[in-house]
C-alpha positions in Angstrom: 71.4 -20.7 -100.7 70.4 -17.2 -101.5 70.1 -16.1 -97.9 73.2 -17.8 -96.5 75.4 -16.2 -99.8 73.7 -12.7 -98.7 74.7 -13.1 -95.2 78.2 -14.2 -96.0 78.2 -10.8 -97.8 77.6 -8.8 -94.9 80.6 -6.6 -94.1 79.4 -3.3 -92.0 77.5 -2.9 -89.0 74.7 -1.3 -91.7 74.7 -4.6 -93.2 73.9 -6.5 -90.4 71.1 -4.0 -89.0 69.7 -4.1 -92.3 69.0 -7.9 -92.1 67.9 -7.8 -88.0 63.9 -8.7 -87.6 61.8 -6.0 -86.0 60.3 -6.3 -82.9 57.0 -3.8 -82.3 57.0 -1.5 -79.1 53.3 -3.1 -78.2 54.5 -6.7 -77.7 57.4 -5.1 -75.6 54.5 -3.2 -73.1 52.9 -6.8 -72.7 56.2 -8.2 -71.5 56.5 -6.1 -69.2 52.7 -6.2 -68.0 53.0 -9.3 -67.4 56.3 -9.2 -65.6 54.9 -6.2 -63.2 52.0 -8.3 -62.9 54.2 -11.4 -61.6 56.3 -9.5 -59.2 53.5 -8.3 -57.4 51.5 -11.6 -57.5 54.9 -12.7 -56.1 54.7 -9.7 -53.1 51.8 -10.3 -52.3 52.0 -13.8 -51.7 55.0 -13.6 -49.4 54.1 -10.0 -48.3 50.1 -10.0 -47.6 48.1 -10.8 -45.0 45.2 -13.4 -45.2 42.6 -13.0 -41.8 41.9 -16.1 -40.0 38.7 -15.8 -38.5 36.9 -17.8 -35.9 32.5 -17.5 -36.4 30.5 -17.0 -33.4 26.9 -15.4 -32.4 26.8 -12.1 -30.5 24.2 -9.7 -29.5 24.6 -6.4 -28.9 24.0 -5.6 -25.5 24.2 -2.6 -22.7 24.9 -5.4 -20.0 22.2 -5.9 -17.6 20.1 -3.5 -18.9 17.6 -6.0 -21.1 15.3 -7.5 -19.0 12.9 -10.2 -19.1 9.6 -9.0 -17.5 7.6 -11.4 -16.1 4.2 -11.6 -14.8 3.0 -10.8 -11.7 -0.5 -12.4 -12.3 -2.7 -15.2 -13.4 -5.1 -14.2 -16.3 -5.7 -14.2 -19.9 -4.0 -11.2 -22.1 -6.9 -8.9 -23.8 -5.1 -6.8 -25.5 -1.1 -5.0 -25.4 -1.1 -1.1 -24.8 2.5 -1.3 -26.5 4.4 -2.5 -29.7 7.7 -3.6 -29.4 10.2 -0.8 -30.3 8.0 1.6 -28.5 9.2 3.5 -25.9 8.1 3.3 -22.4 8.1 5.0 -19.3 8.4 3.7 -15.7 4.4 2.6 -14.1 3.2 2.9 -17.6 0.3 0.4 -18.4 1.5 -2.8 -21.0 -1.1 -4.8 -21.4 -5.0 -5.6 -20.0 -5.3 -8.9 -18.5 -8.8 -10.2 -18.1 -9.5 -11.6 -14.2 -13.0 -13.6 -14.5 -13.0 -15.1 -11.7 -11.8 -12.4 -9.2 -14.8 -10.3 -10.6 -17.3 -13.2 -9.8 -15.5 -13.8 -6.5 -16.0 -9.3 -5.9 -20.0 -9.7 -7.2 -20.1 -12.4 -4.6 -18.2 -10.5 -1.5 -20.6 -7.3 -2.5 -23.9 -9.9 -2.2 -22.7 -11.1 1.0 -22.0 -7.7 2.9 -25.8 -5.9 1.8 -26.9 -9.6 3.5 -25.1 -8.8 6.3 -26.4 -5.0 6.1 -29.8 -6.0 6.0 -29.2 -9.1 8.8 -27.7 -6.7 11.2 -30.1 -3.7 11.2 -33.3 -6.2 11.8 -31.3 -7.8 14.0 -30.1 -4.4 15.7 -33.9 -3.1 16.1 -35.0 -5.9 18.3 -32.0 -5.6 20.4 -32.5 -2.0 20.6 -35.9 -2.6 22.4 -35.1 -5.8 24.5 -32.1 -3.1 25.8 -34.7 0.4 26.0 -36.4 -2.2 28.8 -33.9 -3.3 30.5 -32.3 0.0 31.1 -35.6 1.4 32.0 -35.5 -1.7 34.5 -32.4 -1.3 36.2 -32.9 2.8 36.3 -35.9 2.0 38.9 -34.1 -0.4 40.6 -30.7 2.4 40.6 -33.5 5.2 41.7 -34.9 3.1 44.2 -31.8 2.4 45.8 -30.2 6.0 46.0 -33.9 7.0 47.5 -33.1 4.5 50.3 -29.8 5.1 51.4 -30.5 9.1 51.0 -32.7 8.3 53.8 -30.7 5.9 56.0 -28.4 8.1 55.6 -30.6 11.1 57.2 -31.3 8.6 59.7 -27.6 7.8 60.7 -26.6 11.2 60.6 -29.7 12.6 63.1 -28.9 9.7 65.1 -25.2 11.1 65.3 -25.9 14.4 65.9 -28.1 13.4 68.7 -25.6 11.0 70.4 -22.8 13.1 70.4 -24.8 16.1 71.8 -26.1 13.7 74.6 -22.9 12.6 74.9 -21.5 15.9 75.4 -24.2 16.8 77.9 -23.6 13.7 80.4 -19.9 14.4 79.7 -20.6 17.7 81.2 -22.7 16.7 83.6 -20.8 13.8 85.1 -17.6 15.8 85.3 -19.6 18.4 87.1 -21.1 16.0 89.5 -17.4 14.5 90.3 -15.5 17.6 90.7 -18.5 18.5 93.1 -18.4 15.4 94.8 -14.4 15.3 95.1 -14.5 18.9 96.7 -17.2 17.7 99.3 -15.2 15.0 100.2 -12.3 16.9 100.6 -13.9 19.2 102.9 -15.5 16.6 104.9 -12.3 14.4 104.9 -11.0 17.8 106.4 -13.4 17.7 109.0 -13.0 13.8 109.5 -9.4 14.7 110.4 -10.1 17.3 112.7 -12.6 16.0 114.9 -10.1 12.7 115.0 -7.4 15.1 116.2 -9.8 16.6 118.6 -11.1 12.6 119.9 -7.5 12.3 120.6 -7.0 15.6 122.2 -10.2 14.5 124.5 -9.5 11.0 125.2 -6.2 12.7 127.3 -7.7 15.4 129.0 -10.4 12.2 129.9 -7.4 10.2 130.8 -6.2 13.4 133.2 -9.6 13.8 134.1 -9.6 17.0 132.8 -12.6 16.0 130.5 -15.9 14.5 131.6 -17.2 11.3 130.1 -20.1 13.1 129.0 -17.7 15.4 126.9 -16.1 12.5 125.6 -18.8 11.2 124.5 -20.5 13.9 122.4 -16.9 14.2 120.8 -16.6 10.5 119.8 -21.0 10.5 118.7 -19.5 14.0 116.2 -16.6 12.0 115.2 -19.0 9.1 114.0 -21.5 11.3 112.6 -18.3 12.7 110.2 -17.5 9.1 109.2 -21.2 8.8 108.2 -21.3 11.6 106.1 -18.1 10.5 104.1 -19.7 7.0 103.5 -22.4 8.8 101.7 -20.2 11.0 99.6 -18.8 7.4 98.9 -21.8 6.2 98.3 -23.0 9.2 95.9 -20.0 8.4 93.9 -20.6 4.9 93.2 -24.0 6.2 92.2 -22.2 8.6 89.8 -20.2 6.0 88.1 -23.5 3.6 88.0 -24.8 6.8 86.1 -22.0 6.7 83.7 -22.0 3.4 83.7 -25.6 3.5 82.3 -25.0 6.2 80.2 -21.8 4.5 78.1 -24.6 1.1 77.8 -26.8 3.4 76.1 -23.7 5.1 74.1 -22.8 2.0 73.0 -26.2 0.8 72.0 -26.6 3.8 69.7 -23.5 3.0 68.1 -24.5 -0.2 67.5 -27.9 1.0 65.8 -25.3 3.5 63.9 -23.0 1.0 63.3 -26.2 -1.3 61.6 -27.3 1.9 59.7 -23.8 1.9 58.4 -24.1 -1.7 57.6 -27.5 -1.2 55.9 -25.8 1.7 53.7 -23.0 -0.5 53.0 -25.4 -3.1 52.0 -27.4 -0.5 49.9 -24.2 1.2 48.1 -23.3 -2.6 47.2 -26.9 -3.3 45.6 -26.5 -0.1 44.2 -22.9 -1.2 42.4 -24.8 -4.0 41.4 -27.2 -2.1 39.5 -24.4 0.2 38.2 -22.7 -2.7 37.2 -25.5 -4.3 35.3 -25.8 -1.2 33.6 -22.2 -1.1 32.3 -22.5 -5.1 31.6 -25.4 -3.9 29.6 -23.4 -1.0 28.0 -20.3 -2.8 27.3 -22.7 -5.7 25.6 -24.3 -3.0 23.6 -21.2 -1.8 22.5 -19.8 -5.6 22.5 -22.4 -6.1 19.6 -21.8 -3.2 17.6 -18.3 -3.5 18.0 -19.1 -7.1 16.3 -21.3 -5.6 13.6 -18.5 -3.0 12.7 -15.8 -5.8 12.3 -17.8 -8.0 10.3 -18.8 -5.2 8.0 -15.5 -4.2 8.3 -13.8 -7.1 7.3 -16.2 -7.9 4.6 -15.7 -4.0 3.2 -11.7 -5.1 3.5 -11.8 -7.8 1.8 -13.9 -5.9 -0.9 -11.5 -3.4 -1.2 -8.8 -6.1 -1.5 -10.1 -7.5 -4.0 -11.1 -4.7 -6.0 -7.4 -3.2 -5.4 -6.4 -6.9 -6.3 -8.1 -6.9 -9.3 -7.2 -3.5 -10.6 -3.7 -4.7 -10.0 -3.9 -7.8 -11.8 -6.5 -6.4 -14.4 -2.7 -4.3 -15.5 0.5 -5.2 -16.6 2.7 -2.0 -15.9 6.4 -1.7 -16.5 8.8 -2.0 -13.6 11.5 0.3 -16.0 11.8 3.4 -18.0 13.0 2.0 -21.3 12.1 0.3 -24.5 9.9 -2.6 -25.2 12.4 -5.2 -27.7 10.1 -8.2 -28.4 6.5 -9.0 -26.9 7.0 -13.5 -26.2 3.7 -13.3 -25.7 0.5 -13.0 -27.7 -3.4 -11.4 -26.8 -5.4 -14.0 -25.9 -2.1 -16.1 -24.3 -2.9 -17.5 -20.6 0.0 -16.1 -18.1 0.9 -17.5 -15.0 3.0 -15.3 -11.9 6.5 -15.9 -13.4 6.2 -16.5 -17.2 8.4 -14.2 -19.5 5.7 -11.7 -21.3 8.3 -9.2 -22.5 11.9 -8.3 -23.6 12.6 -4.7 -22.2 16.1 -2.5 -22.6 16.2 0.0 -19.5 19.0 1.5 -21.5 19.7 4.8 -21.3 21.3 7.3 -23.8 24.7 7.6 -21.7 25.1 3.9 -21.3 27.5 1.9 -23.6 26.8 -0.3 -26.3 28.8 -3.6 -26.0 28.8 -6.6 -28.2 28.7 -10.1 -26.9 29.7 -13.1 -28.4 29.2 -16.8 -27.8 31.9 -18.7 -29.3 32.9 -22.9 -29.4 35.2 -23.3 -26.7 37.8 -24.6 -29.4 37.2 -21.3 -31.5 36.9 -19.0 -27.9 40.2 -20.2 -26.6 42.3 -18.9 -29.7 40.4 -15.3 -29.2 42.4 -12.4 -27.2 41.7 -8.8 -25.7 42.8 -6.5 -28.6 41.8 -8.7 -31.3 39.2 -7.1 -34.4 35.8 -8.1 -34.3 33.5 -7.9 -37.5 29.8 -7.9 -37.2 27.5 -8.7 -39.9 23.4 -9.6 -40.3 22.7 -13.0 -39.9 20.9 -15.2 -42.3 17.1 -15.5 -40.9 15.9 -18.2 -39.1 13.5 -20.9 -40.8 12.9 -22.5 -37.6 13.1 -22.7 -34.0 16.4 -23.9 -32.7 20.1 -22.0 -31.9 20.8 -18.9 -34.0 22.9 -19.5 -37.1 26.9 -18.1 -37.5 26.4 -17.6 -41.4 26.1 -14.0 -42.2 23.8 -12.5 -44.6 24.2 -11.8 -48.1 25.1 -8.0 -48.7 25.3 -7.0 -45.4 28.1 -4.6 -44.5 30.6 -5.2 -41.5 30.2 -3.2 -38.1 33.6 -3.2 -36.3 34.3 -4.1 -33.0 37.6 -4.5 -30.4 37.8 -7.5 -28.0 37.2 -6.2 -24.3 37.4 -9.6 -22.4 37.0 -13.0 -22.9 35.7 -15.3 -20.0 38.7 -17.6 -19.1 36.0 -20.4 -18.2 33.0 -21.6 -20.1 29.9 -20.1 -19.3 26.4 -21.8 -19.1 23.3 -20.7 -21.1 22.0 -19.5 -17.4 25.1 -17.2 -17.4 24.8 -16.1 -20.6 21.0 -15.1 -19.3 22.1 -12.9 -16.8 24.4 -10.9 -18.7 21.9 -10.3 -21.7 18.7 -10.5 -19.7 16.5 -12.8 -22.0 16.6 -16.6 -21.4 14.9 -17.2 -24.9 17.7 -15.3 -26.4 20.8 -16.7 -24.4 19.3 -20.1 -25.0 19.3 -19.2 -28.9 23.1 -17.7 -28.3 24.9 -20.1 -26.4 23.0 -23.3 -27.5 22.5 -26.3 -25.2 26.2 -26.7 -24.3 28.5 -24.2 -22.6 30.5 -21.8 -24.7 33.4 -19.0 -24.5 31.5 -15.6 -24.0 33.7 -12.8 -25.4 32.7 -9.0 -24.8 33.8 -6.4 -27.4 34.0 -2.9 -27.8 32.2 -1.3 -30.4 34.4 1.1 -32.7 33.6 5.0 -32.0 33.1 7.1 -35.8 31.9 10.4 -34.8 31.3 11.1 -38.6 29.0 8.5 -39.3 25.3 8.8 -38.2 25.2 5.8 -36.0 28.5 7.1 -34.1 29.8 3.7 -34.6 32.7 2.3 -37.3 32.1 0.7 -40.3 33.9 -1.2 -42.8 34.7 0.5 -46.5 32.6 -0.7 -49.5 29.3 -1.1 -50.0 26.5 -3.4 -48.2 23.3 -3.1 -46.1 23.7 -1.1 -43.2 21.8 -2.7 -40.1 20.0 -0.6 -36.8 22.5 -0.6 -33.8 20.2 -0.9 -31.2 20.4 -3.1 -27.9 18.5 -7.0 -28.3 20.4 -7.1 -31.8 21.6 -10.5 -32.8 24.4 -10.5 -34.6 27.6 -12.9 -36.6 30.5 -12.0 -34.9 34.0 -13.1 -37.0 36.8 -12.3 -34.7 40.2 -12.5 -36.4 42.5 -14.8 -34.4 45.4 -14.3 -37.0 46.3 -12.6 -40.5 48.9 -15.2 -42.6 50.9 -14.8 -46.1 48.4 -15.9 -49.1 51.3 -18.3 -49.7 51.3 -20.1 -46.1 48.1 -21.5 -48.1 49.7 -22.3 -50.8 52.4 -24.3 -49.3 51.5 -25.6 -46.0 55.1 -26.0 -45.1 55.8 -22.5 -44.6 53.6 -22.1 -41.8 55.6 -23.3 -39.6 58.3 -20.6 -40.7 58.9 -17.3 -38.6 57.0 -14.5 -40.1 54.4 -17.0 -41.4 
């Protein structure tokens, strides 16, 4: 009653202020805290960004330049001349390979060719002498023979020189005798003639008996007495050409004892060719058997030497690359076969780009665009053998990346080999089915002492080095905090 009869009082403005309650400047701050506090709760749900991220596994890469090296030989690995992270250079020895059985198989080949050393020089002296006599053999026989046919030879030619000079004399002679013989009976055919002509000349003074018989006569008995005289010069010449006759028998007998001379030369040059032949036979199957010595000891030395150049080959594992060596698959004391992985190498070089790929589902891949923002963190470690995890490390700080490409088709963990250059790793990558492979760009920050882009705030920095398996979130799309809130609005323009 008091209070309403004190309020019914009030008459002035100082009245009432007088009886107003107090409010303290503190619990006004609070209000408007809190109010500050709503309004930007309520920007930032409508006016923030969420990311939406899709999880994949990357590595990071220079393409094509990790390789798997293989063996080149069977063996057993004694010991590796490198570590992996070490550096390498191009013909540099990796490992030792033991090769057992190629040095028993060398000990063997060397055995066998001081056999054949010691086979072929006892074998090579009793040749040697069975060939001293035969040569001295057929040198007699080669002596005897040029001693022969030097004097047949002497023979034939005396017997040449004789005949043509008799020859050359009866030549002579017989064309002496002729011309001799043709002049006489030129003359007396002369004479013939004339005491004809004078018969004639008688017979008609006879007929006029101008001429006595007895005149007559004595002219025809002359006449007759000239035709005897040029029957003889006939008859001389027939004995001429008798003579010649006689002489060309005789010529043509000595040709025939030339032409058997010849014959006997011939005969003599051929046994001689004989000889001269067997001698060659005899040098050619001298040379025939040295000839066979040399290539047996010189395919035997071959062979050696391949097989020692074989085994110094296979006894090292040398790098086909200039590079560095990532991961050794296999251990000393492993058996390798021509083929088998031994070793993860990157032939990069320092002007060569860094790249990151990824290896996404093909659900999560086909949401993923060129342009988009990669972020790459440590994965967890492995506690087993089996596909690499997509769950990043605790603490690890983010690396920063741009999509590049993204393969429009699946690719295949054989694919996905090629492009990284380890099987074991693509296998671990891509899994047993296919996925999306998306290349990105890493982020350039000349300030930082990797050159490459980080993310603010705090966490583990990890090496950036090719072979380096990684988490890669990329982030499809960035959404209002209160698209989450209400699922409705997602389907609004703008969220």
């Amino acid at each position: 009653m008091t209070d309403q009869s004190n309020r019914s009082d009030l008459r002035s403005p100082e009245d009432i202020a007088r009886f107003l309650p107090v409010v303290r400047s503190t619990g006004t701050l609070v209000v408007a805290v809190l109010g500050v506090i709503l309004v930007c709760a309520l920007g930032y749900l409508v006016m923030g960004r969420l990311p939406i991220t899709v999880s994949g596994n990357a590595v990071v890469v220079s393409r094509y330049s990790v390789m798997a090296l293989e063996s080149s030989t069977h063996g057993r690995i004694e010991s590796w001349q490198v570590q992996p992270g070490g550096d390498i250079r191009r013909d540099q020895v990796l490992a030792l390979v033991g090769q057992p059985l190629l040095e028993k198989e060398i000990e063997s080949v060397r055995e066998e060719l001081a056999e054949l050393t010691a086979a072929q020089a006892e074998a090579r002296l009793l040749y040697d002498k069975t060939v001293a006599l035969e040569r001295q053999s057929l040198l007699a026989r080669r002596q005897a023979i040029e001693k022969r046919i030097e004097v047949v030879e002497r023979e034939s030619r005396d017997l040449r020189v004789a005949t043509r000079s008799s020859i050359d004399e009866e030549r002579k002679f017989f064309s002496q005798q002729e011309k001799e013989l043709l002049r006489l009976k030129e003359l007396e055919s002369r004479q013939d003639r004339e005491l004809k002509a004078r018969l004639e000349r008688a017979r008609q003074l006879r007929a006029k008996e101008l001429l006595t018989e007895e005149d007559l006569f004595a002219v025809r008995e002359a006449t007759t007495d000239q035709q005897v005289v040029l029957a003889q010069v006939d008859v001389k010449r027939l004995e001429l050409n008798r003579s010649r006759i006689a002489a060309a028998d005789r010529y043509l007998q000595t040709a025939k004892e030339a032409e058997e001379r010849e014959q006997t030369i011939e005969s003599l040059r051929q046994e001689l060719l004989s000889a001269l032949t067997e001698s060659a036979r005899l040098d050619q199957e001298v040379a025939e058997v040295d000839h066979q010595d040399r290539l047996k000891h010189a395919r035997l030395t071959r062979h050696l030497d391949g097989l020692s150049e074989r085994l110094r080959e296979n006894s090292e594992i040398r790098s086909p690359v200039q590079g560095r060596v990532l991961e050794l698959t296999v251990g000393e004391g492993a058996v390798v076969a021509p083929g088998g992985e031994i070793a993860v190498l990157d032939t990069r070089e320092d002007s060569d780009v860094l790249e990151v790929v990824g290896y996404y589902p093909i659900s999560a891949g086909k949401k993923i665009e060129p342009g988009m923002h990669v972020e790459l963190l440590m994965p967890v470690p492995a506690t087993g053998p089996g596909p690499a995890t997509s769950v990043a490390a605790t603490g690890s700080r983010t690396l920063l990346a741009t999509v590049k490409s993204v393969s429009k088709l699946p690719v295949t963990p054989e694919a996905a080999a090629l492009t990284i250059g380890n099987d074991y790793l693509a296998a671990q990558l891509a899994g047993a089915g296919s996925r999306i492979e998306v290349v990105a760009e890493l982020q350039v920050d000349k300030g930082h002492p990797s050159g490459y882009l980080w993310s603010p705030g705090g966490g583990t920095e990890f090496a950036v080095a090719a072979g380096t398996t990684l988490v890669a979130r990329t982030v499809i799309k960035r959404r209002p905090p209160l698209s989450f809130v209400v699922p409705a609005l997602r389907d609004w323009q703008g969220f």
